[in-house]
N, C-alpha and C positions, 0 to 999 in steps of 0.2 A: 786558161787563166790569164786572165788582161794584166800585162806588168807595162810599167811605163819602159819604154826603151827593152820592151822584149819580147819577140817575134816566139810565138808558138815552135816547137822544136815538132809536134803531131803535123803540125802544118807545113813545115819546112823541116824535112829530114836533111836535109845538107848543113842546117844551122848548125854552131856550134855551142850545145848549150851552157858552156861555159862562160863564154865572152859574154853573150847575151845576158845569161844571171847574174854577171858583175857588174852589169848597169843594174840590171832592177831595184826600183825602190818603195813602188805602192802596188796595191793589189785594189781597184777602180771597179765600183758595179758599176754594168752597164745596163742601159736602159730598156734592149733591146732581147731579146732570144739568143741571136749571134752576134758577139763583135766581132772588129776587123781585127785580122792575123790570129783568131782562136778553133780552136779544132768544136765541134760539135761539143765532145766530153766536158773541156773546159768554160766553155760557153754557158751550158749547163748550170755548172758547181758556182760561176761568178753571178749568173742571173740570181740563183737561189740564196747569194750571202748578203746581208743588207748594207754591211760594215765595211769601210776603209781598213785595210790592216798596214801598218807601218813595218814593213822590211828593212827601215833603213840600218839598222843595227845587225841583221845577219851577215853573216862571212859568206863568199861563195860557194863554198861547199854548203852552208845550209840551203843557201838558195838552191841550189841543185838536189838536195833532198826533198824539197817543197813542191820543186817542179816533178822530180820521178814520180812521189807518193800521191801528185793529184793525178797524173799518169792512171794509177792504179785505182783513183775512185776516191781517194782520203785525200786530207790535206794536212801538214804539221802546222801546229802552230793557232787550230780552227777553234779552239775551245779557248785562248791566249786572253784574257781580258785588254779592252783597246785604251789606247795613251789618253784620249780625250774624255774617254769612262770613266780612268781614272782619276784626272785632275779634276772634273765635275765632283766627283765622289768628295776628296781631298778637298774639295773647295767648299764641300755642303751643298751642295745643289741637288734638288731633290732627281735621284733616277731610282722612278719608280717606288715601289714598294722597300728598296734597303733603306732603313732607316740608322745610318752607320753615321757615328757623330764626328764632329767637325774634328780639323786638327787641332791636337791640343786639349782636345776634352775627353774626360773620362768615360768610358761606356758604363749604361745600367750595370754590369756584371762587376764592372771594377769598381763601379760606387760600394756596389755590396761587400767586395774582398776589401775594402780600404781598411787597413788597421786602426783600431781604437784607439786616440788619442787617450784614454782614460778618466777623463773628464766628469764624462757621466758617472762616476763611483765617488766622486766627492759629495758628503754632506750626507749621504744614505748607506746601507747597508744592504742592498738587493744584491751588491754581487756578492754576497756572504752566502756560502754553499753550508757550513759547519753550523751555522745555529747562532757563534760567538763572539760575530767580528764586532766592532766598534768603528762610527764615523772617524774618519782621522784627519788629519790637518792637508798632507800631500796625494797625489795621487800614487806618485811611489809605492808608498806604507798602505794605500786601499786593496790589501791581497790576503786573502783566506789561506789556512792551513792547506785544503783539499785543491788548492790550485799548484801546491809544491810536488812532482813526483818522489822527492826526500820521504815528505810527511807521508806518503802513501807506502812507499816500502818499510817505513817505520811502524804503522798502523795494522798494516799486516792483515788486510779485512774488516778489520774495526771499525764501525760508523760514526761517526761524531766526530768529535773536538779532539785533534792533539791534544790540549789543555788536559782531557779526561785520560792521556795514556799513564799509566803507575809511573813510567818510568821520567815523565815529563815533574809529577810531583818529585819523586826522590832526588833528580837532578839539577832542574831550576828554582825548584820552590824551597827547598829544604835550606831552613838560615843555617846550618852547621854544615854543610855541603860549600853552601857560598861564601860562607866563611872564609874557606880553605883557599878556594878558588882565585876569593880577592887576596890572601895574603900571598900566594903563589903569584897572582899577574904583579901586586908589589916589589915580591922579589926579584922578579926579573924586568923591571924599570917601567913598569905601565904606567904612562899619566894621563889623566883626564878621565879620574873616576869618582870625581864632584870627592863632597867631603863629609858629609854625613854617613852615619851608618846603613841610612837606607838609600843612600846613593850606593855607595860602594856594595852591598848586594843586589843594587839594581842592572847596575852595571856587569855586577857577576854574573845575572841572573840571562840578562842578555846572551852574553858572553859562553855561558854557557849550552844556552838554548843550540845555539849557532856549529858549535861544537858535534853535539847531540845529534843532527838532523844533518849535517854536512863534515864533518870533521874539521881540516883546517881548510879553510878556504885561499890562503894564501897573502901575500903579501899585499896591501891598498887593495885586496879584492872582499870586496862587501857586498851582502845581498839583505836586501828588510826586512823583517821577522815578521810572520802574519799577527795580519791585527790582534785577532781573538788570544794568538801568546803576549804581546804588549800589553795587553790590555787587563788579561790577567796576572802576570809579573807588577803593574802597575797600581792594580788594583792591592796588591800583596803589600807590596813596598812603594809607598805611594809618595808624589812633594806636588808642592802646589805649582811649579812650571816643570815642564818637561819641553829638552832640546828638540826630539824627535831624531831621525833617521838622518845621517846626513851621508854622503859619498867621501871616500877616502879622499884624502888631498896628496 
């Protein structure tokens, strides 16, 4: 094996392959069958590799690993991808058949895992799984019952629309139910449940839904209530503007 500033140890058994492997820095094909200072074996292994390999980063001991193991017919390091392959690669230069994209750009694979800004669910209804959604104003609020794992342990097997569960009529729908509800959040200091009477069961109705399907959700923590419940709570208890969903402040 030709190393720059190092004499074959097969060739020179008095060398010591230590000193000599703390110079070594490149591994050089040579042109030839035999170079000068290489034993037969190593002449061999350097004629057959096409590649420059960079040593400069090994410690002496590796070096002396690389030197016994080609000794024995192997080389460490023979399979190592080379520094110039890879800054090609890195830089977009075509080698070969890899078609591995420049720095800084996504691969086909990661184009396809990119997460859905949401975007596409405004203005339609296609990612409505239940039957019942409604176009909504935010991309937030564009979310089906059947996309809540809540709604699904609530459903219990049941196919369709939360909306359809008995217990979604007896609980959000029910004006003597929401009644109670809004004069309960009253008593305990709730504001900001508009001023009509179909405000304030709307607001219950919400309110309660949210309950229903998650219990307390806790303090400024807020989650949007699928369209197809909006929409029928809305449809129920109806005004001519609606706030819509907004994030705890």
């Amino acid at each position: 094996m030709a190393i720059e500033g190092f004499q074959c140890h097969c060739a020179s058994p008095t060398a010591d392959p230590r000193r000599n492997l703390s110079n070594a820095r490149t591994v050089v094909k040579g042109p030839g069958p035999k170079l000068p200072g290489l034993c037969a074996q190593h002449s061999s292994f350097v004629a057959s590799h096409g590649r420059a390999m960079d040593l400069s980063d090994l410690t002496s001991l590796e070096l002396e690993i690389l030197e016994r193991t080609a000794d024995m017919g192997a080389i460490s390091y023979d399979s190592t991808p080379m520094r110039d392959v890879d800054e090609r690669s890195a830089a977009g230069t075509d080698c070969g058949n890899d078609e591995r994209p420049r720095r800084g750009e996504a691969s086909p694979q990661e184009l396809e895992d990119a997460p859905d800004d949401g975007t596409g669910r405004l203005g339609n209804t296609d990612w409505c799984l239940c039957g019942s959604c409604a176009p909504m104003e935010t991309v937030v609020e564009c979310v089906c019952c059947r996309e809540y794992p809540a709604v699904a342990r609530k459903q219990q097997g049941r196919q369709g629309c939360v909306t359809g569960h008995p217990d979604f009529e007896a609980l959000c729908l029910n004006p003597e139910v929401l009644r109670l509800a809004y004069l309960n959040m009253r008593h305990y200091g709730q504001q900001g449940m508009g001023a009509s009477a179909s405000e304030h069961y709307r607001f219950a109705a919400y309110r309660q839904c949210a309950l229903w399907l998650w219990s307390r959700l806790g303090k400024k923590n807020r989650r949007p209530l699928p369209s197809c419940v909006v929409k029928t709570i809305r449809g129920r208890y109806p005004a001519d503007v609606y706030a819509g969903y907004r994030d705890a402040e």
